[in-house]
Chimera marker file (.cmm) of the C-alpha trace (Angstrom):
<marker_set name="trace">
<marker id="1" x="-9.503" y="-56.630" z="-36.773" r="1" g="1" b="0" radius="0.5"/>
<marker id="2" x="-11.518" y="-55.096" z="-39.149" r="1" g="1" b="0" radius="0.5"/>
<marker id="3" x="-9.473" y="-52.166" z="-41.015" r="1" g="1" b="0" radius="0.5"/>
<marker id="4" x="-11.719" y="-48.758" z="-42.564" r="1" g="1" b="0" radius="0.5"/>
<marker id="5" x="-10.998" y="-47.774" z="-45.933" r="1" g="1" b="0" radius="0.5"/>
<marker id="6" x="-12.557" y="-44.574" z="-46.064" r="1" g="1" b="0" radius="0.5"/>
<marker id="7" x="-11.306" y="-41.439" z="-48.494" r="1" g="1" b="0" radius="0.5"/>
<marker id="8" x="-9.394" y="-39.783" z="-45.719" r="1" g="1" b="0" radius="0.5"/>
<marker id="9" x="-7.585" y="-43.043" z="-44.680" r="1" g="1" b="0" radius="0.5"/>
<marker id="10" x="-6.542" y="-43.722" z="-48.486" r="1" g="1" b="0" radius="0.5"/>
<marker id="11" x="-5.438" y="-40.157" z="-48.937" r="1" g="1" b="0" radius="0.5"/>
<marker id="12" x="-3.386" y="-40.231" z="-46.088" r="1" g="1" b="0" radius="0.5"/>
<marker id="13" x="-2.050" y="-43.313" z="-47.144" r="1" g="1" b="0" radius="0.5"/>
<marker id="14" x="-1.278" y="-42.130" z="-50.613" r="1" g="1" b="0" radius="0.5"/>
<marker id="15" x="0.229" y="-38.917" z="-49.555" r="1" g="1" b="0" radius="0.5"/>
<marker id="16" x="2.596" y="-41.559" z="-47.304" r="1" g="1" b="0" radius="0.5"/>
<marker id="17" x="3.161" y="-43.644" z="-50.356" r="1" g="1" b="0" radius="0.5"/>
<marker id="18" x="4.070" y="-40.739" z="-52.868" r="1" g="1" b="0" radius="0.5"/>
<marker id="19" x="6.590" y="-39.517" z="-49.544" r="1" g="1" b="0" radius="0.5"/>
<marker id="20" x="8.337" y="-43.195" z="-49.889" r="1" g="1" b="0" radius="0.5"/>
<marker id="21" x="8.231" y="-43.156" z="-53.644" r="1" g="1" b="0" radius="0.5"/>
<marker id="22" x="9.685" y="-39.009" z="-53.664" r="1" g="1" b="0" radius="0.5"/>
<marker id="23" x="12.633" y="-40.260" z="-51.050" r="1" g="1" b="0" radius="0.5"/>
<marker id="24" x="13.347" y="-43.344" z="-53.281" r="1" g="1" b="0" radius="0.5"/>
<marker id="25" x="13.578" y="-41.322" z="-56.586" r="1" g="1" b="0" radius="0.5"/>
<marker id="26" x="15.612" y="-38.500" z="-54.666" r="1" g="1" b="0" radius="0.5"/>
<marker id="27" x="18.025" y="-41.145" z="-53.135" r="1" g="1" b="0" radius="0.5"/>
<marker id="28" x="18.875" y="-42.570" z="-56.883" r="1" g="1" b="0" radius="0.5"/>
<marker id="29" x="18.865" y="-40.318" z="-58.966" r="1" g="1" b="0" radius="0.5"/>
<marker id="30" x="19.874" y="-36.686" z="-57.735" r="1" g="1" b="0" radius="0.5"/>
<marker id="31" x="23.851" y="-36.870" z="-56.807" r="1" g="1" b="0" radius="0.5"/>
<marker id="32" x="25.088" y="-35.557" z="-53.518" r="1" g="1" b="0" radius="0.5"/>
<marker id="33" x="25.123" y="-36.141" z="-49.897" r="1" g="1" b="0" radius="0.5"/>
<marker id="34" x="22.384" y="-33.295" z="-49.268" r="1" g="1" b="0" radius="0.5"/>
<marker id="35" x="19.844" y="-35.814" z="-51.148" r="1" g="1" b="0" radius="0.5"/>
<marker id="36" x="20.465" y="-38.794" z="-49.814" r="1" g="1" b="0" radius="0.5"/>
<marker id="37" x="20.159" y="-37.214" z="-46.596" r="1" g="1" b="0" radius="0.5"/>
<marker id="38" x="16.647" y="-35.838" z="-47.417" r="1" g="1" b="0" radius="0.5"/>
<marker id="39" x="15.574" y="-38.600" z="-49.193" r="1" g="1" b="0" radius="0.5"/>
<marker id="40" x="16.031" y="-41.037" z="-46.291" r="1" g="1" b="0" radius="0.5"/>
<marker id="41" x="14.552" y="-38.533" z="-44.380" r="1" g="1" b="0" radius="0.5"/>
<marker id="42" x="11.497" y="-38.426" z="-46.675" r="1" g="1" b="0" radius="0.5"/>
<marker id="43" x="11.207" y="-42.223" z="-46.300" r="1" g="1" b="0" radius="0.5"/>
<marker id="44" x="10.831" y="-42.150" z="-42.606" r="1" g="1" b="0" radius="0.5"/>
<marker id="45" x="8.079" y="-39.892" z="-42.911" r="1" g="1" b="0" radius="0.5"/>
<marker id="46" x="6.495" y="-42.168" z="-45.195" r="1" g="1" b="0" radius="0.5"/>
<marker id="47" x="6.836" y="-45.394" z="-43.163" r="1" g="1" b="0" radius="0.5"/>
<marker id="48" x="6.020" y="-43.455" z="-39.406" r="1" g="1" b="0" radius="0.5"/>
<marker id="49" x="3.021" y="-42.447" z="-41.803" r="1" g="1" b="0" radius="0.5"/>
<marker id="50" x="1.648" y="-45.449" z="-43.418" r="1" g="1" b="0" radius="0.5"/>
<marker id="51" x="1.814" y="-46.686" z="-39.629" r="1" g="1" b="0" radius="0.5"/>
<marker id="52" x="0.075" y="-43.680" z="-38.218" r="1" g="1" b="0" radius="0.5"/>
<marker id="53" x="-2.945" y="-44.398" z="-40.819" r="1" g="1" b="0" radius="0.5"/>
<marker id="54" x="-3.304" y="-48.203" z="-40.048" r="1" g="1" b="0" radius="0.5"/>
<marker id="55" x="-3.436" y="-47.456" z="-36.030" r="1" g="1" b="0" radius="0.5"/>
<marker id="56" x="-6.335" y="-45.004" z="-37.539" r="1" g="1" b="0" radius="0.5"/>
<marker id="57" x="-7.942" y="-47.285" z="-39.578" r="1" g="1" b="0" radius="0.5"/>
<marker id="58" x="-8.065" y="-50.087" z="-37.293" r="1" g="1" b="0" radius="0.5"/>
<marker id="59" x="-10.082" y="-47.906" z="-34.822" r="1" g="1" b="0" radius="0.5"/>
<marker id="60" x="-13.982" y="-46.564" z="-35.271" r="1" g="1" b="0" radius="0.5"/>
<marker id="61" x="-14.364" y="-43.398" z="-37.113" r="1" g="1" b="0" radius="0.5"/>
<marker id="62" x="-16.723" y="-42.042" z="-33.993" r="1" g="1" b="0" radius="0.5"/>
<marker id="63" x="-13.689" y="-42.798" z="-31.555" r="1" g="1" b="0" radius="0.5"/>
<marker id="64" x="-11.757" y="-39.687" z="-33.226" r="1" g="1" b="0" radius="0.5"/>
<marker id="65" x="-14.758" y="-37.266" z="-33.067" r="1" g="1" b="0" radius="0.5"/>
<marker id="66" x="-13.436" y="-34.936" z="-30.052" r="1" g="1" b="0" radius="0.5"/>
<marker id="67" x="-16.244" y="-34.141" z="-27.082" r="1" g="1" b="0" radius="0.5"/>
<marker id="68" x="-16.459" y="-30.410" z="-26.063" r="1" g="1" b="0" radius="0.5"/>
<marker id="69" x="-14.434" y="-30.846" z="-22.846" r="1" g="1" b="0" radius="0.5"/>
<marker id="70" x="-11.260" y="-32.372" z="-25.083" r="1" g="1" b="0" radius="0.5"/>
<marker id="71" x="-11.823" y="-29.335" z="-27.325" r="1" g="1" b="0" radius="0.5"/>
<marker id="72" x="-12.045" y="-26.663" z="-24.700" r="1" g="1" b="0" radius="0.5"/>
<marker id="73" x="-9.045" y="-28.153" z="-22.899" r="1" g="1" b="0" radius="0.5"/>
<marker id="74" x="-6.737" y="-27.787" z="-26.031" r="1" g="1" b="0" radius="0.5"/>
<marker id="75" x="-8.517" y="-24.524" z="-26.490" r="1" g="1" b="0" radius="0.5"/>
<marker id="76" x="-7.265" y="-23.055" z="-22.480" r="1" g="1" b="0" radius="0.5"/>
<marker id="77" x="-4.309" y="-25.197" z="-23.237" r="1" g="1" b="0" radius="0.5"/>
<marker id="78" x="-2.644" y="-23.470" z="-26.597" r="1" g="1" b="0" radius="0.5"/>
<marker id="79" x="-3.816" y="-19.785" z="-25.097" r="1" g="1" b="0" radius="0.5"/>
<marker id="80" x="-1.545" y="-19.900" z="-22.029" r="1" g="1" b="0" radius="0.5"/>
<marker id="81" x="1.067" y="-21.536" z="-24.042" r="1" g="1" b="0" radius="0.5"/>
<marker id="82" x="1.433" y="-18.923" z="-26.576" r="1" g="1" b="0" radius="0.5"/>
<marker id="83" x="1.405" y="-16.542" z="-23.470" r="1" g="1" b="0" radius="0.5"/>
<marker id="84" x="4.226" y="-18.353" z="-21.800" r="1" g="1" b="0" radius="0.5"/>
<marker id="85" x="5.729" y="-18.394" z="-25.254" r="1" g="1" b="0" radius="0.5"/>
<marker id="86" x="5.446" y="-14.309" z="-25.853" r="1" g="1" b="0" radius="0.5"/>
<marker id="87" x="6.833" y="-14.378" z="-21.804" r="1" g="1" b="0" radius="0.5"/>
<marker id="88" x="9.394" y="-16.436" z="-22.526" r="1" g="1" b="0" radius="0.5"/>
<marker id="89" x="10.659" y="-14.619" z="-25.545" r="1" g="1" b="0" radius="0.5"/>
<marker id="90" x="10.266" y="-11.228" z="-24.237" r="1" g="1" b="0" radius="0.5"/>
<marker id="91" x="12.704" y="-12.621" z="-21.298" r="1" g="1" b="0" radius="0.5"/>
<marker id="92" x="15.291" y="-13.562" z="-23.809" r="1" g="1" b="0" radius="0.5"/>
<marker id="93" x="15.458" y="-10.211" z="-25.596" r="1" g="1" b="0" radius="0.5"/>
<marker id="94" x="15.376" y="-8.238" z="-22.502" r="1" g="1" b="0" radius="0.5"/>
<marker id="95" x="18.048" y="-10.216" z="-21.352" r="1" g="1" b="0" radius="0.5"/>
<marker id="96" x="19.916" y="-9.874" z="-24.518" r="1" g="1" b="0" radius="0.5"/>
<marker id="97" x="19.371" y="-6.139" z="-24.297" r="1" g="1" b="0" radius="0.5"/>
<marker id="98" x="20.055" y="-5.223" z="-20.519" r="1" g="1" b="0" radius="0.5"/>
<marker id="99" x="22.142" y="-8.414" z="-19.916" r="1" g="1" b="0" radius="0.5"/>
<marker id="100" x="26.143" y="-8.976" z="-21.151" r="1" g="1" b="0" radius="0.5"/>
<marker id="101" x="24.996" y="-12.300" z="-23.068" r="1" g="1" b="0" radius="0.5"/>
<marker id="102" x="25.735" y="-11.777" z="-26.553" r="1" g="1" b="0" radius="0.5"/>
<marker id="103" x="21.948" y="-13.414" z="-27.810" r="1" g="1" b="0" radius="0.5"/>
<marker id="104" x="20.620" y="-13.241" z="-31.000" r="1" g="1" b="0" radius="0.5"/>
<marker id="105" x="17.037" y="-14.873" z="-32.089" r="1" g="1" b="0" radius="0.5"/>
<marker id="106" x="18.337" y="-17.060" z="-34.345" r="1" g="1" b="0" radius="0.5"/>
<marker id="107" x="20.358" y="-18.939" z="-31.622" r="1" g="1" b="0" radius="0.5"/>
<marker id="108" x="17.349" y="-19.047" z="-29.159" r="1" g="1" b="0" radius="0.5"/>
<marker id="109" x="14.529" y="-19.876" z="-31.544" r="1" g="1" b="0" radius="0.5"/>
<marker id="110" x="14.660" y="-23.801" z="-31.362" r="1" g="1" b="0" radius="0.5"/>
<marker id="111" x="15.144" y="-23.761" z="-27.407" r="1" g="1" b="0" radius="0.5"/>
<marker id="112" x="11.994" y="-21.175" z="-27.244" r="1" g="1" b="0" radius="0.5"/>
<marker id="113" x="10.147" y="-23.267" z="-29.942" r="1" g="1" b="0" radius="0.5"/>
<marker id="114" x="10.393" y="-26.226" z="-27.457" r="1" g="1" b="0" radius="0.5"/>
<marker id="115" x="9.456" y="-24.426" z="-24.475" r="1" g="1" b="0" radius="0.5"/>
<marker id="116" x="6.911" y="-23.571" z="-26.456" r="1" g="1" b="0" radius="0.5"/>
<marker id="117" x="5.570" y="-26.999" z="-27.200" r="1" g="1" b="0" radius="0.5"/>
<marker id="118" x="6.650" y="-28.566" z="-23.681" r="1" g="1" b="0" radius="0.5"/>
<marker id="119" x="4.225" y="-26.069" z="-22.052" r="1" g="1" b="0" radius="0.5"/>
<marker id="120" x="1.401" y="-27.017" z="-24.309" r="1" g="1" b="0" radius="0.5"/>
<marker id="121" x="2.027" y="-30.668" z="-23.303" r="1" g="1" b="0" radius="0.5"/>
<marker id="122" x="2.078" y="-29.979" z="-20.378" r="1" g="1" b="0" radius="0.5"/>
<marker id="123" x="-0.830" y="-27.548" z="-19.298" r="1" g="1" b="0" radius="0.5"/>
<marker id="124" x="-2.992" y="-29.985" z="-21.640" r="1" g="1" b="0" radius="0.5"/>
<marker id="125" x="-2.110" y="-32.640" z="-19.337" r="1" g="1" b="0" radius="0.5"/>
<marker id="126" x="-2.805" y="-30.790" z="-16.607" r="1" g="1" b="0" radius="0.5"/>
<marker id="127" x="-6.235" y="-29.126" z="-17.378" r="1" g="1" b="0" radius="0.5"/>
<marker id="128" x="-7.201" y="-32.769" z="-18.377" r="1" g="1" b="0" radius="0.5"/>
<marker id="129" x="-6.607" y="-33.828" z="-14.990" r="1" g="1" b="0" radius="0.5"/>
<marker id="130" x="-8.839" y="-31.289" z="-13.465" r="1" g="1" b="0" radius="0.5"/>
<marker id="131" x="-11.966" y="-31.713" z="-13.574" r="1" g="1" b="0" radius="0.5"/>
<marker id="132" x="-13.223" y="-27.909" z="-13.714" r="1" g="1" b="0" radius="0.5"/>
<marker id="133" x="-12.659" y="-26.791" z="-16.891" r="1" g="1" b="0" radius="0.5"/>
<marker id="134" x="-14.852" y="-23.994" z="-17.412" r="1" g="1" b="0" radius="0.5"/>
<link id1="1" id2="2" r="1" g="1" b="0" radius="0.2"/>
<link id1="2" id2="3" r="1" g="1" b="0" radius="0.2"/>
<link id1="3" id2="4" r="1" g="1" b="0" radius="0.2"/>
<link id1="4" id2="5" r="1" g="1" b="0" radius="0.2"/>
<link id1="5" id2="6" r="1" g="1" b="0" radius="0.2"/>
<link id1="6" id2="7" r="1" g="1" b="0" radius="0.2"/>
<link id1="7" id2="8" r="1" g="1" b="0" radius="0.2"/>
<link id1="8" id2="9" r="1" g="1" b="0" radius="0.2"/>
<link id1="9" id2="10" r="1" g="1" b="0" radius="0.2"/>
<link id1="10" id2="11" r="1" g="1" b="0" radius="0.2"/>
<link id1="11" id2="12" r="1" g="1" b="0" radius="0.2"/>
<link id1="12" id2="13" r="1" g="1" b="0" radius="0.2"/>
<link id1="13" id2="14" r="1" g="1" b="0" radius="0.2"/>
<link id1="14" id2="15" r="1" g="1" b="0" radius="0.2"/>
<link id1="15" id2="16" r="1" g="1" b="0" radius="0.2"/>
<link id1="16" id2="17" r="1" g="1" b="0" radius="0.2"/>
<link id1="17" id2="18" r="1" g="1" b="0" radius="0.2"/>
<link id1="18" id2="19" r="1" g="1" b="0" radius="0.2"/>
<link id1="19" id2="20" r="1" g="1" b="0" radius="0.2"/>
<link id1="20" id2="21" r="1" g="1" b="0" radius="0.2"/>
<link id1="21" id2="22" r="1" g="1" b="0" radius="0.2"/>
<link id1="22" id2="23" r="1" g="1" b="0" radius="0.2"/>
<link id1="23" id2="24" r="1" g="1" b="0" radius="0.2"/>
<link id1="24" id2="25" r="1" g="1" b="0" radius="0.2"/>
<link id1="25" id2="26" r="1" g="1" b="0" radius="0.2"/>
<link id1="26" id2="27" r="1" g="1" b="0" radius="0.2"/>
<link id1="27" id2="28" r="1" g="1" b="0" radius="0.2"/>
<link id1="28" id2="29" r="1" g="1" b="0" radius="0.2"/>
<link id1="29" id2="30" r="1" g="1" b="0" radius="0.2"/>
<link id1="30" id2="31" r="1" g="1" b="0" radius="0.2"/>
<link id1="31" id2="32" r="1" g="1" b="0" radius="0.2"/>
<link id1="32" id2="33" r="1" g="1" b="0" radius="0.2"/>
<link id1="33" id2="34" r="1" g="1" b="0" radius="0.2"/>
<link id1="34" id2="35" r="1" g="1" b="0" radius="0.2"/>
<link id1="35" id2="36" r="1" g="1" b="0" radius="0.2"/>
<link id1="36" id2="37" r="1" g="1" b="0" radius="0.2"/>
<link id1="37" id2="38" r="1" g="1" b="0" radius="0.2"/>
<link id1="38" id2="39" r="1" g="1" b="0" radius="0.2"/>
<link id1="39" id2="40" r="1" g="1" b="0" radius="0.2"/>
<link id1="40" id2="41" r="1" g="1" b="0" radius="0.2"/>
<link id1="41" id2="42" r="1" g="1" b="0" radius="0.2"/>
<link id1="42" id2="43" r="1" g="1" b="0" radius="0.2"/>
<link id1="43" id2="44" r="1" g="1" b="0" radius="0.2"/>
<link id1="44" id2="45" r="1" g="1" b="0" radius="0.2"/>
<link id1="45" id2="46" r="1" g="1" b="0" radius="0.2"/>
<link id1="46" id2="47" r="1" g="1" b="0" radius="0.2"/>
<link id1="47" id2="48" r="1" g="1" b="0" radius="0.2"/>
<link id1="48" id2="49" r="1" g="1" b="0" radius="0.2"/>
<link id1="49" id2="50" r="1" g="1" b="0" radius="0.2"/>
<link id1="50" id2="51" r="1" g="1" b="0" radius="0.2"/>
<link id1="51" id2="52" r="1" g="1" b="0" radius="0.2"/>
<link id1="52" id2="53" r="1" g="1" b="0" radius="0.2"/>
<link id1="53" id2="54" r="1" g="1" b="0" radius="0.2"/>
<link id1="54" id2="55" r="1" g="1" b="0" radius="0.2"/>
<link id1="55" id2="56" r="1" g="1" b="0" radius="0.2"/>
<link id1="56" id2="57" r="1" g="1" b="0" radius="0.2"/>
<link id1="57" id2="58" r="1" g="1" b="0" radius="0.2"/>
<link id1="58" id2="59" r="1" g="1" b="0" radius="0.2"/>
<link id1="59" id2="60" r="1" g="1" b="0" radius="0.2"/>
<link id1="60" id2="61" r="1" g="1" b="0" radius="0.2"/>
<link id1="61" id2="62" r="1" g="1" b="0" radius="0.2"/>
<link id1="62" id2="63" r="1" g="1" b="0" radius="0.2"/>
<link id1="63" id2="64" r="1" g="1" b="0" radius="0.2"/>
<link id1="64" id2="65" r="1" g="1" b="0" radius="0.2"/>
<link id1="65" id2="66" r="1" g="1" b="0" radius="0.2"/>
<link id1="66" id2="67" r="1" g="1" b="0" radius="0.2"/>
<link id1="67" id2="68" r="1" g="1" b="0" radius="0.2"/>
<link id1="68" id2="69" r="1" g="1" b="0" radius="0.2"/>
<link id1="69" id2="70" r="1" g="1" b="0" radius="0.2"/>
<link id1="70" id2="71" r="1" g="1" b="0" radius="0.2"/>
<link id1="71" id2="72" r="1" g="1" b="0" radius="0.2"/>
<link id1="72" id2="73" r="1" g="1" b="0" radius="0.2"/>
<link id1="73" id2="74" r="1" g="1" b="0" radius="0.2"/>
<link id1="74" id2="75" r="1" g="1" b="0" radius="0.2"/>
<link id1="75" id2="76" r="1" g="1" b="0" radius="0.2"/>
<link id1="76" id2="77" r="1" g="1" b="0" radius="0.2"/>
<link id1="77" id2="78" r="1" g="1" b="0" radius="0.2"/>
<link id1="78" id2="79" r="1" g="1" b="0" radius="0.2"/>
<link id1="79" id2="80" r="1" g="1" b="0" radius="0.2"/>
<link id1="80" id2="81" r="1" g="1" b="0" radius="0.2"/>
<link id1="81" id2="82" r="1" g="1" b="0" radius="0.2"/>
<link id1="82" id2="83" r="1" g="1" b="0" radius="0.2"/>
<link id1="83" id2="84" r="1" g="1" b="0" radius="0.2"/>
<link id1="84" id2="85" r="1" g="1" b="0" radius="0.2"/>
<link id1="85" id2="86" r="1" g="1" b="0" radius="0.2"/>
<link id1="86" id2="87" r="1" g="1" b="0" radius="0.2"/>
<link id1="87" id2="88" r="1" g="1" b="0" radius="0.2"/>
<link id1="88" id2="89" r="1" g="1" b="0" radius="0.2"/>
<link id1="89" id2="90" r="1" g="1" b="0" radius="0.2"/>
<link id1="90" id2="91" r="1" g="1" b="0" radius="0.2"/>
<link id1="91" id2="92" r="1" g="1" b="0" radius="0.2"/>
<link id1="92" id2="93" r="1" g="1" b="0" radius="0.2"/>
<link id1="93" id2="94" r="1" g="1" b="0" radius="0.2"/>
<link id1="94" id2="95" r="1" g="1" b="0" radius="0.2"/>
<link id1="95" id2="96" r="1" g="1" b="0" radius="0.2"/>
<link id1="96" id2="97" r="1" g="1" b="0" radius="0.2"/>
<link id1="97" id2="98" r="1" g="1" b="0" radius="0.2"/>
<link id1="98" id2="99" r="1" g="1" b="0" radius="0.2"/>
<link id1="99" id2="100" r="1" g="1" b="0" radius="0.2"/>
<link id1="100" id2="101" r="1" g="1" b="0" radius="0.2"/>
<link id1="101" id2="102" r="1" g="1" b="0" radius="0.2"/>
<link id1="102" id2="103" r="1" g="1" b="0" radius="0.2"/>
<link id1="103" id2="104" r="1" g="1" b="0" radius="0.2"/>
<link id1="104" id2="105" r="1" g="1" b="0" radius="0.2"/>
<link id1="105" id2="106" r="1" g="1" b="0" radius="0.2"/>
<link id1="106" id2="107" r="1" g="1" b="0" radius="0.2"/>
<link id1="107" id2="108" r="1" g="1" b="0" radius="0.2"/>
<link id1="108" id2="109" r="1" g="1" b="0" radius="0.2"/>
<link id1="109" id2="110" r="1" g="1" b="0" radius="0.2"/>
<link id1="110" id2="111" r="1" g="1" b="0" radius="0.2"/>
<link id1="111" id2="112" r="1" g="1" b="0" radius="0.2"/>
<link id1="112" id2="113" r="1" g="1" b="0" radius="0.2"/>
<link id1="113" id2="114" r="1" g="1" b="0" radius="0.2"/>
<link id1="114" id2="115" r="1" g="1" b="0" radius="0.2"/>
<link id1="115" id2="116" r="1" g="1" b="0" radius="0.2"/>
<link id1="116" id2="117" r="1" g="1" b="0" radius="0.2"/>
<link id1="117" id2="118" r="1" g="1" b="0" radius="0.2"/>
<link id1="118" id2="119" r="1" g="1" b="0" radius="0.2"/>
<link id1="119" id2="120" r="1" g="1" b="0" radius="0.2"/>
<link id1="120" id2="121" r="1" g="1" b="0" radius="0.2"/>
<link id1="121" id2="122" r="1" g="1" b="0" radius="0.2"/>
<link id1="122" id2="123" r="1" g="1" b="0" radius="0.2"/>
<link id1="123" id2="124" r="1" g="1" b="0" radius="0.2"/>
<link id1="124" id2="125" r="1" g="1" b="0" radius="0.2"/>
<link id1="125" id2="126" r="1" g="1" b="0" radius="0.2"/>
<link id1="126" id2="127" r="1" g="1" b="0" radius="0.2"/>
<link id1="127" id2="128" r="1" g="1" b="0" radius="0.2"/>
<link id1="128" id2="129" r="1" g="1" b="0" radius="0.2"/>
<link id1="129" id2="130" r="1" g="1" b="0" radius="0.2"/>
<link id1="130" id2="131" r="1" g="1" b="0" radius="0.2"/>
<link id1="131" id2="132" r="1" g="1" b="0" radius="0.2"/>
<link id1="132" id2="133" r="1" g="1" b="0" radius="0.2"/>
<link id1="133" id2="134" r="1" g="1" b="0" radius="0.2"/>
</marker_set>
C-alpha cells in the first residue's frame, strides 16, 4: 500500500495532530469539568481525523477529482434541500403562530437542522440513482 505525502495530506494531518495535542493540554492543565469534557472531545476529532487522512492518502490523488455529473448532482441536490429546509421552517412558524403549540426557534432548530441534512442525503442518493440528470 503505497501511502501519498503530499502538502494537503500533511496539513490535514497536522491540523489533526495540533487537535490531539490542544485536547491533551486542555485536559491537564485548565481545571473543571467543562474542559475535560471539551478536551476529550477535541481528541476524538483528532484521532477520527488522522484516520480520515490515511484512508485519503492511501488512495490516488485523481480518484478524488469529482466528474461533472457528481458535481451537478450535489449541485440539484443542496438547491431542493435548502427549499425543503425554508418549507420546513416556514411550517414550524406558521404553526407556532396559527397553532396552540407554544414553539420557539430555538427549540426547533436542531430537529430542522437535521431535516435539513437528511434531505440532502437523501435527494443526493436519489438523483445519483437516476440516470437523467440534466
Amino acid at each position: 500500500m503505497k501511502i501519498r505525502k503530499d502538502k494537503d495530506i500533511l496539513r490535514f494531518s497536522g491540523i489533526a495532530v495540533l487537535w490531539i495535542l490542544a485536547g491533551i493540554l486542555m485536559m491537564s492543565f485548565l481545571p473543571g469539568p467543562t474542559y475535560f469534557g471539551i478536551g476529550s472531545v477535541l481528541i476524538i476529532v483528532g484521532i477520527i481525523a488522522i484516520v480520515m487522512a490515511i484512508g485519503a492518502a492511501t488512495r490516488p490523488k485523481e480518484d478524488m477529482i469529482q466528474d461533472e455529473r457528481s458535481e451537478r448532482i450535489k449541485e440539484k441536490a443542496g438547491y431542493h434541500a435548502f427549499w425543503i429546509l425554508l418549507g420546513t421552517m416556514a411550517l414550524v412558524q406558521s404553526i407556532a403562530m396559527f397553532g396552540r403549540l407554544n414553539l420557539s426557534y430555538k427549540s426547533v432548530s436542531p430537529d430542522i437542522f437535521f431535516v435539513g441534512m437528511l434531505s440532502f442525503v437523501i435527494l443526493r442518493w436519489y438523483y445519483n440513482r437516476r440516470e437523467d440528470i440534466v
